[in-house]
N, C-alpha and C positions, 0 to 999 in steps of 0.2 A: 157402565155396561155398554152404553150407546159407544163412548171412545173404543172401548178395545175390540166390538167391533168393527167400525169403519179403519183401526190401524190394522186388524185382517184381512178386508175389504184389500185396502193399498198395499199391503204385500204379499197378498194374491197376485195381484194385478205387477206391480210389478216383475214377481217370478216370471209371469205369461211373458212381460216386454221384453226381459232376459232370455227368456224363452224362445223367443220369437227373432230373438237379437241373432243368437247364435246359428241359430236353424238358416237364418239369410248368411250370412257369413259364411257356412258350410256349405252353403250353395256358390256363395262369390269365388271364395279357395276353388270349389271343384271345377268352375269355369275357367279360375288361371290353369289349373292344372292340365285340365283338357286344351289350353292352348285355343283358347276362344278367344277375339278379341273384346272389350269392355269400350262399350261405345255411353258417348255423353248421356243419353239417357235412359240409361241400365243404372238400375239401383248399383250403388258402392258404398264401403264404409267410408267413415268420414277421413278416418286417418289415412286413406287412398289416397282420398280425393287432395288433403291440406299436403301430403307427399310428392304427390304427382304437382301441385301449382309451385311448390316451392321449386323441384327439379326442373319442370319445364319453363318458370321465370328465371331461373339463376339463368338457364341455357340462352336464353333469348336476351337479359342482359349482356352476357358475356359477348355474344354475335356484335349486339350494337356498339360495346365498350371496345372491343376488339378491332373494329374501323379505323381506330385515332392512331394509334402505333403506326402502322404501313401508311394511313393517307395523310401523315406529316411525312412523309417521302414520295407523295404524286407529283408535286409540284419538281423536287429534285432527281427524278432517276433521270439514268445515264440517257438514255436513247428513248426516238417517240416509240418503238416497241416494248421497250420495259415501263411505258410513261401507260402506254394501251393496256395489257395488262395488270397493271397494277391496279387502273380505276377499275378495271374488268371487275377484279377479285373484292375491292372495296364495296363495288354493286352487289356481288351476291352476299357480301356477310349481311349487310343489310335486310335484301331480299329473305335470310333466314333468321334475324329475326322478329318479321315479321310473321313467318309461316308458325314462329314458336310462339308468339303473342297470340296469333288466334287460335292453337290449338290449348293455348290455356285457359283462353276464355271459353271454352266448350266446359270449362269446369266450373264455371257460374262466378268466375273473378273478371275482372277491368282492368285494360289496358290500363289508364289512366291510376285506380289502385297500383297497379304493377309498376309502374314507374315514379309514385310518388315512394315505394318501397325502397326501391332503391336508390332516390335522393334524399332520402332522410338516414338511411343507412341500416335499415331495415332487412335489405336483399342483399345476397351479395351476386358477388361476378366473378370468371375467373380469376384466382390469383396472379395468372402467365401476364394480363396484360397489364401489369403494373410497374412492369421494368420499361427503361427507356430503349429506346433504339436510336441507335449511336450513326450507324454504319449503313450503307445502302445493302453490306454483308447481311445485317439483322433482318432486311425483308425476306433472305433468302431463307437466314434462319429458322422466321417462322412458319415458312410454307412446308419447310420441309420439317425442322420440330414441332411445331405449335401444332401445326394445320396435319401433321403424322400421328402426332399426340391425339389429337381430336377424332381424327380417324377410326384407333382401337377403341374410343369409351362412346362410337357414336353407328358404327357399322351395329352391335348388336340392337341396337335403341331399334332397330328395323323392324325386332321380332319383340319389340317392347307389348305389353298386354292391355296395355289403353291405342286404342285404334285413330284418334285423330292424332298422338305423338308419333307414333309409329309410322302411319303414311305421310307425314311431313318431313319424315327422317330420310326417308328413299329419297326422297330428291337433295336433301342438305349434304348426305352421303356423297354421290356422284359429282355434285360440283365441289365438295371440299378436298375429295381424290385428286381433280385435277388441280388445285391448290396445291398440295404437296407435292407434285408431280413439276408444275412449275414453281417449286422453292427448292427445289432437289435441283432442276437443271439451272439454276441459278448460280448455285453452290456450287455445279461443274462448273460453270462459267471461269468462275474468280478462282478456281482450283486450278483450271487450265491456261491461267492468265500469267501477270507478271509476277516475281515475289510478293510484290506487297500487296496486289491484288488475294494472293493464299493465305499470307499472314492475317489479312481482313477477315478472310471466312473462318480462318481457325481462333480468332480471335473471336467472333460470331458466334459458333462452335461453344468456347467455354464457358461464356456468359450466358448461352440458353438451356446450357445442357441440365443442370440442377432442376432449374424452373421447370422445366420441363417435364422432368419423373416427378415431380410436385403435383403439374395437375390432376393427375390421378385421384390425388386424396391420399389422409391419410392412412396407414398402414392397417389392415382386416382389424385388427385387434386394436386398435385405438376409433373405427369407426362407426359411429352410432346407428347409422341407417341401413347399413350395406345387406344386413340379414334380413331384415323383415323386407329392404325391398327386392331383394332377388327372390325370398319367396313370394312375393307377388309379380314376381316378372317384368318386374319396373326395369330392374338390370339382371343380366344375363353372367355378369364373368364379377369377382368380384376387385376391387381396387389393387391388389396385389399381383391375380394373376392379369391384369392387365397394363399394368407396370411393367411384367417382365415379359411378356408378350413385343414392348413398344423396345424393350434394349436387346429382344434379343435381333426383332429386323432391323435395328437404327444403325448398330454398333457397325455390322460386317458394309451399309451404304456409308458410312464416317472412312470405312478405311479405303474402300472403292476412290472416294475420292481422295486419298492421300491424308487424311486429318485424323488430330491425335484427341479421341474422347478425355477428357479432364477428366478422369478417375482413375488413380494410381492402384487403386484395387481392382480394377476391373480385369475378369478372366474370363476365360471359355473354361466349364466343367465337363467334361467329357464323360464322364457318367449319368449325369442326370442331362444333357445336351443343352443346357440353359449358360447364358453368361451374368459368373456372376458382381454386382456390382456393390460397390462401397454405399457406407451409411449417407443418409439421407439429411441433411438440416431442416429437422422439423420445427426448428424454433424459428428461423427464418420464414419460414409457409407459415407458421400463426400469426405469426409478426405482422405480416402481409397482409393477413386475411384479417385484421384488426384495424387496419387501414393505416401502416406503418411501414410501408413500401416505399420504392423510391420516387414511383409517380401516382401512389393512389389520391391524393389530397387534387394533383394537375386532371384527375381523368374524371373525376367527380364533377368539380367546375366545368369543363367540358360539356358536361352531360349536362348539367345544371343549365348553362349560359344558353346551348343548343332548345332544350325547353323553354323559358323564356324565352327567346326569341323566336320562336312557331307559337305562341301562345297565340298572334292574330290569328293564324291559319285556323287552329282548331276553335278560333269564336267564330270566324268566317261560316266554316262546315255548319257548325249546329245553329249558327241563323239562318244558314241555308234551308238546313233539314226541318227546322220548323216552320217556314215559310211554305217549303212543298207538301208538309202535312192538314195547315193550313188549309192550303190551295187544293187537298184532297179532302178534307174534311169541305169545305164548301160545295163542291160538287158534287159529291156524295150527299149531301142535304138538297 
């Protein structure tokens, strides 16, 4: 008698915590919906929150993996103004992600977590930066691919519904603008130069174009996340229509400067005003994202060798920080 009431007791109690579960929930939703932002501590569910660390760590790997491509061509561009530029633009991918690092730690994760995630292969990064760059054409490519690409899946991130992603995004936004802005006039450069200078960038051109409608992700319909997190306002547009958002401005700047997009299907629809383009190698992008790329094994050591060797640094820091709390704890006594 005693047992089946205490098994009443606990699922009484239980119903109440489901209860109670949902009533907080219905309130979270109506806060996305009202277009509120969700700051670090505002109750959220959890699958928000493990949502939001995964998307805001891959972003902020992908920044710092993103460095090694263009800044193995610092040391080689043509001129000291394309040599200025270039570290210019190496400085900010950094600089972002940093600002993604600590906006993810407002989610109750660590840096140091977050990167041992993605040395053990845990996280990932974008797939784009696992091709090699060949060409001094390729840095152009990616400022104006890559860094165009990044563009569409990162301007709505602005009006994203977690508030420290979001205002970290307005500034990562304006300098990665002007990113593409100078990998576009790069591309005129060698467009307006000698043949072989064109044949470079067109050669540029077909090697990044794939990869490119890659970053997106895969296709609405084969992606896991894309629904639940545009109904939380994580994202705004979803992986398809922002695919064809990025060929429909890409295509008509490709022909501006005389180059011929690699897609033998590719058209302009004059009824629906969209251009449309040919299938996509998605066995290629998994391939990748499995870590079966041309540079993924080169970009990991990278990253790896780069940690180890800062490991003084960050023992340095926290003998420091223990030392000044120390020395504040003493005085304070």
């Amino acid at each position: 008698m005693y047992t089946q009431g205490l098994d009443q007791q606990g699922s009484q109690d239980n119903t109440e915590h489901a209860n109670a579960d949902r009533e907080r929930e219905a309130a979270f939703q109506a806060r996305i919906d009202g277009e509120e932002k969700i700051e670090p501590r505002d109750w959220m569910p959890e699958a928000y929150r493990k949502t939001l660390v995964r998307q805001i760590s891959q972003h902020a790997h992908s920044e710092i993996v993103g460095m090694l491509p263009e800044g193995n061509w610092i040391s080689r561009a043509p001129t000291l103004k394309r040599k200025l530029i270039l570290m210019a633009k190496v400085q900010d991918e950094a600089g972002h992600g940093l600002y993604l690092y600590s906006a993810a730690e407002t989610l109750g994760t660590s840096r140091a977590d977050m990167v041992d995630q993605l040395l053990d292969g845990r996280a990932k990064y974008s797939s784009i930066f696992n091709y090699p760059t060949l060409t001094w054409a390729d840095v152009g490519a990616i400022g104006w691919l890559v860094d165009g690409a990044a563009i569409m899946n990162q301007i709505p991130l602005c009006r994203c519904s977690y508030g420290p992603y979001a205002r970290a995004m307005v500034r990562v936004c304006r300098e990665e603008s002007f990113h593409q802005r100078q990998g576009y006039e790069l591309m005129l450069a060698l467009c307006r130069g000698n043949d072989e200078q064109k044949r470079m960038a067109q050669d540029a051109l077909n090697r990044w174009w794939w990869p490119s409608l890659m970053m997106f992700g895969p296709s609405d319909n084969e992606s896991r996340h894309t629904a639940q997190s545009m109904a939380w306002k994580i994202k705004r547009f979803s992986n398809d229509e922002l695919r064809q958002k990025f060929v429909d401005t890409t295509v008509p700047q490709a022909e501006y400067l005389g180059l011929e997009v690699p897609d033998p299907d590719l058209a302009f629809d004059e009824e629906s005003g969209h251009y449309r383009f040919g299938a996509i190698d998605w066995e290629e992008f998994f391939a990748v994202l499995k870590g079966n790329g041309p540079c993924n094994r080169e970009r990991i050591e990278a990253r790896r060798s780069a940690h180890e060797e800062g490991r003084w640094v960050r023992d340095a820091a926290r003998a420091y920080a223990r030392k000044q709390a120390k020395r504040a704890a003493a005085q304070a006594a």
